[in-house]
N, C-alpha and C positions, 0 to 999 in steps of 0.2 A: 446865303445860308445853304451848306449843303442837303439835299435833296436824297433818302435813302431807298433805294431802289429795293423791293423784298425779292427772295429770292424762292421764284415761281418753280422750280423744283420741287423747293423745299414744302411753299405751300400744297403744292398737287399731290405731295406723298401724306401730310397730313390728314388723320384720322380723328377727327373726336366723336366721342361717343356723350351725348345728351342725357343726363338723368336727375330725375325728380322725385319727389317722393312718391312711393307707390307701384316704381317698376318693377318688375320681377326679374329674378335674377338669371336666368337658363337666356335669355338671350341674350342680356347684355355680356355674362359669360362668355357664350360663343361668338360673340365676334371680337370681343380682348382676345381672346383663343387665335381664332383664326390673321388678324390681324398685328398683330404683337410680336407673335414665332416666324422671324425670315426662316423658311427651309435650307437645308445647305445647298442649294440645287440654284440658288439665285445669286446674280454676280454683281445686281449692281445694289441701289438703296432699297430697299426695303419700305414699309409705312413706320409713321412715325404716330401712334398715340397717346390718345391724353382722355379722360375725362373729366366732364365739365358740369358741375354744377351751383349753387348758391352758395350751400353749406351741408354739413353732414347729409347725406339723404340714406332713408331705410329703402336698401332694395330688399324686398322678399322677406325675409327673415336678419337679415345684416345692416349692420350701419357701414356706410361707403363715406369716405372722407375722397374726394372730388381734387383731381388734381389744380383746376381754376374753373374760372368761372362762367358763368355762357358765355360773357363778351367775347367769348376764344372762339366759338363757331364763327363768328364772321371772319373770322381768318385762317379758317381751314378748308383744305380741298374736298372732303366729305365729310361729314355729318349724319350721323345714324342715330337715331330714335330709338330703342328698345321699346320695349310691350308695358302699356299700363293693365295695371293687375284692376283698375277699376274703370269702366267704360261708361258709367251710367255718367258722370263727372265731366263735367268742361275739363281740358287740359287746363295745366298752370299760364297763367297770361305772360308771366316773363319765358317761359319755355315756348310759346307758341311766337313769342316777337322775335325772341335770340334764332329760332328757326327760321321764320323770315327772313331777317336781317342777314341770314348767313345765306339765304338762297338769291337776296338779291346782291349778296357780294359776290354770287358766282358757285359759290360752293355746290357741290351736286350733295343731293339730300336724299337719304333711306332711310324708310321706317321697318323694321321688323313687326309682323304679328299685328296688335293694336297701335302700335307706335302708329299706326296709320290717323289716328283720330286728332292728331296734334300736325301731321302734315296739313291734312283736311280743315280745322278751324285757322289753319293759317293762311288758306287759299291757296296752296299749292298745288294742288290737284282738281280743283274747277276746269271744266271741259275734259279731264283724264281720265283714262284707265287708272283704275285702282285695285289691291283686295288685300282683304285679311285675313286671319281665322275664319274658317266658314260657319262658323257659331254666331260670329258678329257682323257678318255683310250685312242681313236685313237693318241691323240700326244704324249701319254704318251711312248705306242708302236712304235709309230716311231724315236722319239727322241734315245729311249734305245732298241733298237735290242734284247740285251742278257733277257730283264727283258719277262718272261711270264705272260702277261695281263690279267683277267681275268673279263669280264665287268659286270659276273654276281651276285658277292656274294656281301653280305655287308661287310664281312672283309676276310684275308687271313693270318693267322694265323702258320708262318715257325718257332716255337720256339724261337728266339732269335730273330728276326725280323718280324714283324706283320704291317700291313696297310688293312685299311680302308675304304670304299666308302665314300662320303658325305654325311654332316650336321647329320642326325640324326643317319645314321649308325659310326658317331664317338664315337655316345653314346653307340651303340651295343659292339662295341670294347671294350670300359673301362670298361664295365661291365663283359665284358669274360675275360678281365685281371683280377678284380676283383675275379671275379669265379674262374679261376685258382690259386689264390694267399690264398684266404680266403673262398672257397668254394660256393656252390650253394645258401645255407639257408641267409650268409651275405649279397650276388649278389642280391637276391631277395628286402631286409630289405633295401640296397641303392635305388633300383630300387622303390618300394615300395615308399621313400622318395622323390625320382625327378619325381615321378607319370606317370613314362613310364612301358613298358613292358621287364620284368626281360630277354627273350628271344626273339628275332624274328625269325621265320623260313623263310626260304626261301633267296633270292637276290633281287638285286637293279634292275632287268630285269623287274619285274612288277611294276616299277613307271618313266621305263624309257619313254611310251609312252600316260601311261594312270596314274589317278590322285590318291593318295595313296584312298583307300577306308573310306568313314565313320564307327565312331565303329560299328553303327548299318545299313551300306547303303551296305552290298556286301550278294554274298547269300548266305556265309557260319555264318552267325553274329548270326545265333540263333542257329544253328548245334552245333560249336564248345563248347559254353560253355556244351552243354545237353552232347557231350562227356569227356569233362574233370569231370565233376561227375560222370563219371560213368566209369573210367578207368580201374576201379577192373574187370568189368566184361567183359565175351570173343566177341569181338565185330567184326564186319568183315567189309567188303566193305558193301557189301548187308546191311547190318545194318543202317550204315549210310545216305545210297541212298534212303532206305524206310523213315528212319526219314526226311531228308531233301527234301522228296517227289520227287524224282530225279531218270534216269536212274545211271545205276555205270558210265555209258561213260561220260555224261554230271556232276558226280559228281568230277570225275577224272579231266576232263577241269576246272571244279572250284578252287579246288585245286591248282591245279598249278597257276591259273590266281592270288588266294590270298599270297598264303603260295609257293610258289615257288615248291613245292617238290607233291608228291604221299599221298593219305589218308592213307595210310598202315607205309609210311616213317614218317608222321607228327604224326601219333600216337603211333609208335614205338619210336619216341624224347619226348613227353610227359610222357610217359611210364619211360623213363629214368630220364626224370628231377624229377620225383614223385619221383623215388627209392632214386636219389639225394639227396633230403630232407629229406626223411625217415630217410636214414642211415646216417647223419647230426646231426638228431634233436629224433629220440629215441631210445631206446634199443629194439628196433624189428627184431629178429633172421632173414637172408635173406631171408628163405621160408614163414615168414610170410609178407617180403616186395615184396617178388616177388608176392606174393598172391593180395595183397593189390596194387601193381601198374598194375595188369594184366597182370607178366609175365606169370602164370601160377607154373612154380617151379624153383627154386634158378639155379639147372642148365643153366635152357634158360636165368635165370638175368643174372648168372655170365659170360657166351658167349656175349651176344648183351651189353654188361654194361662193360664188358672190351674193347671191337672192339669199343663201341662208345669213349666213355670216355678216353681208353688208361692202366686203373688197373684194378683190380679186385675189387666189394664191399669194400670185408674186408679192403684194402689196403686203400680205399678213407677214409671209416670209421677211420679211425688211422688219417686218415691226417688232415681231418677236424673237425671232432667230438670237437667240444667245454668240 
């Protein structure tokens, strides 16, 4: 009897997306979105989607008629959850098995938003970092003891298991999948397309009390661009604080209130994402990308560009390099 060997490509580009009654439909939009549309910018396969549910399911206001059936998660290479619209609710029992089932056939698994509550009763995430809407950590952490909540980032990212905070941080998410799968320069060219920002820095803490900022209404709006043009060059706190007409104390609080993190941290992540691109999209020796992003010399790239990143340059260079 021949023996049919699948064709592990094929499953690693696989995308289904998980829906039951009751999801709401702004995330599982956004990620058919994002994942569905190859950009022209990419040369080889592409993700291949499908979603999967029992039978007709209401998302939101619409009836979805469900490409097949859960049995299809266990044979796809990711598996995303979208947001249930009710939390108080045990998920569905066949939606929380088919999710297992797919995590122990390997599958890596994302919940968007609440979709976190159906990772959670599956035991996927006992012992892990987790988060969702910052509306719902508190019951998220009480409901599941084992799961470590974290109410402040926009996603948490455990290798094989990832979730997400809410609405627009599901977008953040598909794009760092994206990133990981197809690199920076692609991440960008989709990002670019859906007219949002290829990265956010920071967490869901600065809009848990106060109102996400206008492009141009906070007081880093005209800083930040004068620094990303000028990344090349050696640039300090003081630097900033005098551009921005600011003590360092008071620019340091800004910082944080927009970008969640330290002026030193947010431009040491620019710094990265430049090199990203660089070693992406041309044949620039690392001394001249470490030149060219402000590390200074390919040593300090190749320390803070492996510790962020996880490889070395050359290593990413090989991986993404079109």
């Amino acid at each position: 009897m021949t023996r049919t060997i699948p064709d592990m490509a094929a499953v690693s580009r696989s995308v289904a997306l998980a829906v039951t009654d009751g999801m709401l439909q702004f995330e599982l939009a956004l990620a058919y979105e994002v994942f569905d549309s190859a950009p022209d910018a990419v040369r080889g396969p592409w993700y291949d989607v499908s979603v999967c549910g029992t039978r007709p399911e209401r998302v939101g206001r619409f009836l979805l008629e469900p490409d097949c059936g859960l049995d299809r998660l266990a044979r796809a290479g990711t598996v995303i959850v979208p947001a249930l619209a009710d939390v108080n609710e045990d998920p569905p029992t066949d939606l929380v098995e088919a999710v297992r089932a797919a995590h122990e056939a390997g599958a890596r698994v994302v919940s968007l938003c609440t979709g976190v509550f159906v990772l959670a009763a599956a035991g996927l995430l006992d012992g892990l970092r987790a988060t969702t809407h910052w509306a719902h950590t508190e019951q998220l952490a009480a409901r599941y003891p084992r799961v470590t909540v974290d109410p402040d980032v926009l996603y948490v990212d455990n290798g094989s298991v990832l979730t997400s905070a809410g609405k627009a941080a599901a977008m953040d998410l598909c794009l760092h999948l994206v990133r990981r799968d197809h690199g920076s320069a692609i991440a960008n060219v989709v990002a670019r397309r859906l007219v949002v920002p290829p990265h956010r820095a920071g967490g869901q803490a600065q809009f848990v009390t106060t109102p996400v900022p206008a492009q141009d209404g906070h007081p880093l709006a005209e800083l930040l661009p004068w620094v990303m043009r000028r990344l090349d060059q050696p640039l300090t706190v003081e630097d900033l604080a005098r551009q921005a007409n600011m003590s360092s104390r008071h620019l340091a609080r800004h910082f944080h209130s927009v970008t969640g993190t330290t002026p030193l941290q947010w431009l040491l992540t620019q710094r990265i994402r430049r090199a990203q691109e660089l070693l992406e999209t041309t044949d620039d020796t690392v001394d001249t990308i470490a030149s060219t992003a402000g590390m200074g010399t390919a040593t300090t790239l190749r320390r803070h560009f492996h510790r962020t990143v996880g490889v070395p340059p050359d290593a990413y260079r090989r991986t993404f390099r079109a």
